[in-house]
C-alpha positions as a Markdown table, in Angstrom:
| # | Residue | x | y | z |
|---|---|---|---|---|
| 1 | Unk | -3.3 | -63.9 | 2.3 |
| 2 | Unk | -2.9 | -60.3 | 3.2 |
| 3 | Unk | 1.0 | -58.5 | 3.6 |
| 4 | Unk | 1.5 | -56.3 | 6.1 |
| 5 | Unk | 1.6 | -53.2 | 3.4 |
| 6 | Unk | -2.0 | -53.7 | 2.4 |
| 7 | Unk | -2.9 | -51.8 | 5.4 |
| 8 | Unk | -0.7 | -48.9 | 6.0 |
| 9 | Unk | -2.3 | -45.6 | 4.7 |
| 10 | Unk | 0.6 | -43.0 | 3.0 |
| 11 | Unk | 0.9 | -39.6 | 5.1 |
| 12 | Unk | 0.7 | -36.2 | 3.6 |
| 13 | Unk | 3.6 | -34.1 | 2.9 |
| 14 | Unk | 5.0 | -31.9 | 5.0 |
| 15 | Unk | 2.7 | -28.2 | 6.3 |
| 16 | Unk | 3.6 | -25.3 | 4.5 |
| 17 | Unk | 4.0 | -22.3 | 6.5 |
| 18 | Unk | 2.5 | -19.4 | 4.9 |
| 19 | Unk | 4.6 | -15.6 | 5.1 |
| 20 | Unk | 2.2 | -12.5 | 6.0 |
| 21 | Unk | 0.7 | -10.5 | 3.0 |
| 22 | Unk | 2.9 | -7.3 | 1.8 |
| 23 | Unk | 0.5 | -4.3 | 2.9 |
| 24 | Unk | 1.5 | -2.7 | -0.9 |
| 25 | Unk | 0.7 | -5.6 | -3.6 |
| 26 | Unk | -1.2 | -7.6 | -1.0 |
| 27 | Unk | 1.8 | -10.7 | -2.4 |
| 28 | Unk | 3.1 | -13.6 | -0.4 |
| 29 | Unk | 6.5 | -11.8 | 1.7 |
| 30 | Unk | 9.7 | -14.0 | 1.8 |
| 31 | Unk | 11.5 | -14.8 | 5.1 |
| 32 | Unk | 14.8 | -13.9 | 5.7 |
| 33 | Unk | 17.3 | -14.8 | 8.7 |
| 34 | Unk | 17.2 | -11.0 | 9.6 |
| 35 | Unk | 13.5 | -10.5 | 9.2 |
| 36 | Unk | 10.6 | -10.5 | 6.1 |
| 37 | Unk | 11.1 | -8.8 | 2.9 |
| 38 | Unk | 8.4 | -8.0 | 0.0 |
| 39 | Unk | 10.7 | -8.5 | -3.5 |
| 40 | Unk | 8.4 | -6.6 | -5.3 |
| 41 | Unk | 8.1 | -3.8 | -3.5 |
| 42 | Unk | 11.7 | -3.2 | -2.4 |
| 43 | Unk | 10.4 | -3.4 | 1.4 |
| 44 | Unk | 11.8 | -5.4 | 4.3 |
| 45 | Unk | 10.5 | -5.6 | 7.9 |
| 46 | Unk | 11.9 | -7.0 | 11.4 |
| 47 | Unk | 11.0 | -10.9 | 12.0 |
| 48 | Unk | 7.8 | -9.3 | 14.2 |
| 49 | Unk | 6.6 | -7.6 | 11.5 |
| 50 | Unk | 7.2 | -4.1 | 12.1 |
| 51 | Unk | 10.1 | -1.5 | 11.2 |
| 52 | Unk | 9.4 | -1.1 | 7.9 |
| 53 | Unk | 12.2 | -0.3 | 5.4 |
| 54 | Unk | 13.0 | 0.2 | 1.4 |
| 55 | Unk | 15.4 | -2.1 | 0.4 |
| 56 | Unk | 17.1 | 1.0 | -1.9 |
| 57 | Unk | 15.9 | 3.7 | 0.3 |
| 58 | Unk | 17.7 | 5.7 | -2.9 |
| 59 | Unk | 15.6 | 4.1 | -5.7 |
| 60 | Unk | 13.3 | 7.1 | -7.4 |
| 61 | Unk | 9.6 | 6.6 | -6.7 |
| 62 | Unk | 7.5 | 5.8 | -9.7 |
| 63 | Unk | 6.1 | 8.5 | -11.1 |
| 64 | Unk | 2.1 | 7.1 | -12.3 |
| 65 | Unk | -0.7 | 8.7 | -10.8 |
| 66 | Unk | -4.0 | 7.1 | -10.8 |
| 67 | Unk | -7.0 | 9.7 | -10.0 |
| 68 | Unk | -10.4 | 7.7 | -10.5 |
| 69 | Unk | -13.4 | 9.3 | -12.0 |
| 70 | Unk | -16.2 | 9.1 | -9.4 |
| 71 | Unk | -19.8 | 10.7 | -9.9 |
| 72 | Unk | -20.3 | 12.8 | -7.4 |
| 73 | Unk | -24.1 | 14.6 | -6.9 |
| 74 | Unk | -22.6 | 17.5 | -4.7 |
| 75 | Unk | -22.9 | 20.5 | -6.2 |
| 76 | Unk | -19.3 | 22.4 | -6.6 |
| 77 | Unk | -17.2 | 19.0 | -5.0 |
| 78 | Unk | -15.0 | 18.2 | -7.8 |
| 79 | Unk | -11.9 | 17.2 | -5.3 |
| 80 | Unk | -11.0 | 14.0 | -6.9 |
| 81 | Unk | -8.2 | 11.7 | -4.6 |
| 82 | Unk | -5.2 | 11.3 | -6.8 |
| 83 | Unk | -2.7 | 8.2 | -5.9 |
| 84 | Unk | 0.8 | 8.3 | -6.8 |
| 85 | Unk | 2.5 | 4.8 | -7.5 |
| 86 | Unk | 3.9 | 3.3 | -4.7 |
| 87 | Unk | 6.7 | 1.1 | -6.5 |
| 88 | Unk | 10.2 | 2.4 | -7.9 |
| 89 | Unk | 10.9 | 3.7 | -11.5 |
| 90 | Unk | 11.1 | 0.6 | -13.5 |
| 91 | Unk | 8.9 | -1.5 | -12.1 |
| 92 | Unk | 7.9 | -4.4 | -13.9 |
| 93 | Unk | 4.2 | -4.8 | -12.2 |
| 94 | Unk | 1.1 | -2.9 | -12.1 |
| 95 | Unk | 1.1 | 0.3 | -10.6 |
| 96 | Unk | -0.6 | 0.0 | -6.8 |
| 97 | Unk | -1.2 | 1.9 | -3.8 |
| 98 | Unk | -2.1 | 0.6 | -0.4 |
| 99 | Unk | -4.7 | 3.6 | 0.0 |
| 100 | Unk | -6.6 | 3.0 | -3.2 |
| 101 | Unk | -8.5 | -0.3 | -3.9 |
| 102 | Unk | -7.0 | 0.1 | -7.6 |
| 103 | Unk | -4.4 | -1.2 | -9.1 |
| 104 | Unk | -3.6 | 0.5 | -12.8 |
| 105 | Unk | -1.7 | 0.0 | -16.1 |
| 106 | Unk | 0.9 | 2.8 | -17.8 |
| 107 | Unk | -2.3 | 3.2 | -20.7 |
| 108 | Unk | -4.5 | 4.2 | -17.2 |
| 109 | Unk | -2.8 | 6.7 | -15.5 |
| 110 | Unk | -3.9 | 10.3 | -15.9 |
| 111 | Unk | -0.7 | 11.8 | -15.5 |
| 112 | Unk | 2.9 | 12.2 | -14.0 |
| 113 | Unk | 3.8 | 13.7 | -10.6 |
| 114 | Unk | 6.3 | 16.3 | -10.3 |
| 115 | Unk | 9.2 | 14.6 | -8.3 |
């Protein structure tokens, strides 16, 4: 004899909606009633997406600078890009910035900008 439970298939959970990518550490953003904001990078933006602002538009800028060593067969071209750190003084992540595809640590940096 079969009940009438024997039959009923258990739904999934409920969809998880998924916060746009911070542009800086490429990290999940948090939603806000007043818009999205990136915790680790000190930046908030409007609801759309758009208006970009620190969180502690004060906060001193890191001061790490990343320069990669690149091989370059050009005679005389020794222009090498140089990235500063994108995050605040203190922070407790990697150092990143959007324009490089590099992400470094304190013992990796070739030097200190100049504020």
């Amino acid at each position: 004899m079969s009940t009438a439970t024997e039959n009923v298939r258990k739904l999934p959970g409920d969809l998880e909606f998924l916060t746009p990518l911070c542009p800086l550490c490429t990290e999940y953003t948090n939603s806000y009633p007043d818009g999205l904001q990136c915790d680790r990078c000190g930046i908030a933006w409007d609801s759309d997406g758009t208006n970009p602002e620190r969180l502690d538009p004060d906060a001193e800028q890191c001061p790490s600078l990343y320069r990669p060593h690149h091989r370059c067969s050009h005679p005389g071209h020794t222009d090498e890009p140089e990235y500063r750190c994108w995050g605040d003084v203190g922070h407790d992540s990697k150092h990143y910035n959007p324009d490089s595809l590099y992400e470094w640590t304190t013992s990796g940096q070739t030097g200190e900008a100049s504020s």
